[in-house]
C-alpha positions, 0 to 999 in steps of 0.5 A, spaced: 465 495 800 464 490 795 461 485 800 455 490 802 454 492 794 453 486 793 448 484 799 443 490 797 444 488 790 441 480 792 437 483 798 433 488 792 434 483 787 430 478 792 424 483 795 422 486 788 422 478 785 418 476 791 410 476 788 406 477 794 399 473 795 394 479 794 386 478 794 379 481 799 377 476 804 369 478 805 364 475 810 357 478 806 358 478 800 353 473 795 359 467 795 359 466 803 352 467 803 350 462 799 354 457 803 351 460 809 344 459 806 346 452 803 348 450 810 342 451 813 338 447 808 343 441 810 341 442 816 333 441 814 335 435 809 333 440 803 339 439 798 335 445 793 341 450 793 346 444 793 344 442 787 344 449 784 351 451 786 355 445 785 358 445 778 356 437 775 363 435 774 365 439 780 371 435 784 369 433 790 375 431 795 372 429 803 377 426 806 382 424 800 378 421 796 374 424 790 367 423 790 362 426 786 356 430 786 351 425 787 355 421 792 356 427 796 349 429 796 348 422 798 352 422 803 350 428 806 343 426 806 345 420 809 346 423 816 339 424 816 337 418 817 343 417 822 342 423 827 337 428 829 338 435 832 344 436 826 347 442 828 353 445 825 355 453 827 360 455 823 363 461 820 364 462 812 369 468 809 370 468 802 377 471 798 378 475 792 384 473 789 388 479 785 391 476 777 397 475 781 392 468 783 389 468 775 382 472 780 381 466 783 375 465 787 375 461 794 370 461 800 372 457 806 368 454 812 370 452 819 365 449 824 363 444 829 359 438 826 354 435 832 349 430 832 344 425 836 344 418 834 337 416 832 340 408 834 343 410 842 340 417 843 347 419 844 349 426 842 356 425 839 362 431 841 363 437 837 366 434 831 371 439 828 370 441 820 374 445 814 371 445 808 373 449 802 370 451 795 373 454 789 368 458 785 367 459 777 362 463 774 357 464 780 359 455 781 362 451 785 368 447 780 371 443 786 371 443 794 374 439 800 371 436 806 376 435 812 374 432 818 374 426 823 370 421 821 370 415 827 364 417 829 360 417 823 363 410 823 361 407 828 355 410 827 354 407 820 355 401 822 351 401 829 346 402 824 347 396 820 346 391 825 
């Protein structure tokens, strides 16, 4: 009877300590829209909301390595003068976190990143991409880019010689 007492009590003790990760995940609302919206102009080499909704000291991590605004948005509009026919279908969904994760902010996007190459004519394949975005106060403080990038390699150096 002890041994039972006791593995209520711990069981109990456990669940009621136990702090779930609590928040709303929505796909319309004004943060994924946003992101929605800035992808499209990507797409068109327009960095106009890229410039409105990144913070000027936000962290920006691809791949590990930190860059900042303006290397990231060079980069990004590198490809264009790497590739034409840039498509990138993808889906965007933001979470509302609850005070149990101090109201945090995230949107997350997941797609498939293709382009043709301006040197070869080659259409690259799909190239999977996951990208976070924490937001404070209506700005993107910090984001992550994660994806293969062999193929954009290549295709840099292809383009230098």
């Amino acid at each position: 009877m002890k041994k039972l007492l006791l593995i209520i009590t711990l069981l109990t003790s456990t669940f009621s300590f136990a702090q779930e990760i609590t928040g709303r995940t929505r796909t319309n609302d004004k943060y994924s829209n946003s992101l929605k919206a800035m992808t499209e102009q990507y797409l068109k080499n327009d960095f106009t909301l890229f410039d409105e909704m990144y913070a000027d000291d936000a962290v920006l991590n691809i791949n590990g390595e930190i860059f900042s605004k303006n290397e990231v948005k060079q980069g990004f509009s590198m490809h264009h003068l790497l590739y034409n026919k840039i498509e990138f279908p993808s889906f965007v969904e933001t979470t509302f976190y609850d005070e149990n994760n101090n109201n945090q902010v995230w949107s997350h996007q997941w797609g498939w990143w293709q382009g043709t190459s301006k040197k070869s004519g080659e259409r690259d394949e799909p190239n999977p991409l996951n990208a976070s975005f924490k937001w404070v106060d209506g700005k993107i403080v910090s984001a992550s880019w994660i994806y293969d990038p062999t193929e954009l390699i290549k295709e840099i150096a292809a383009s230098q010689k």
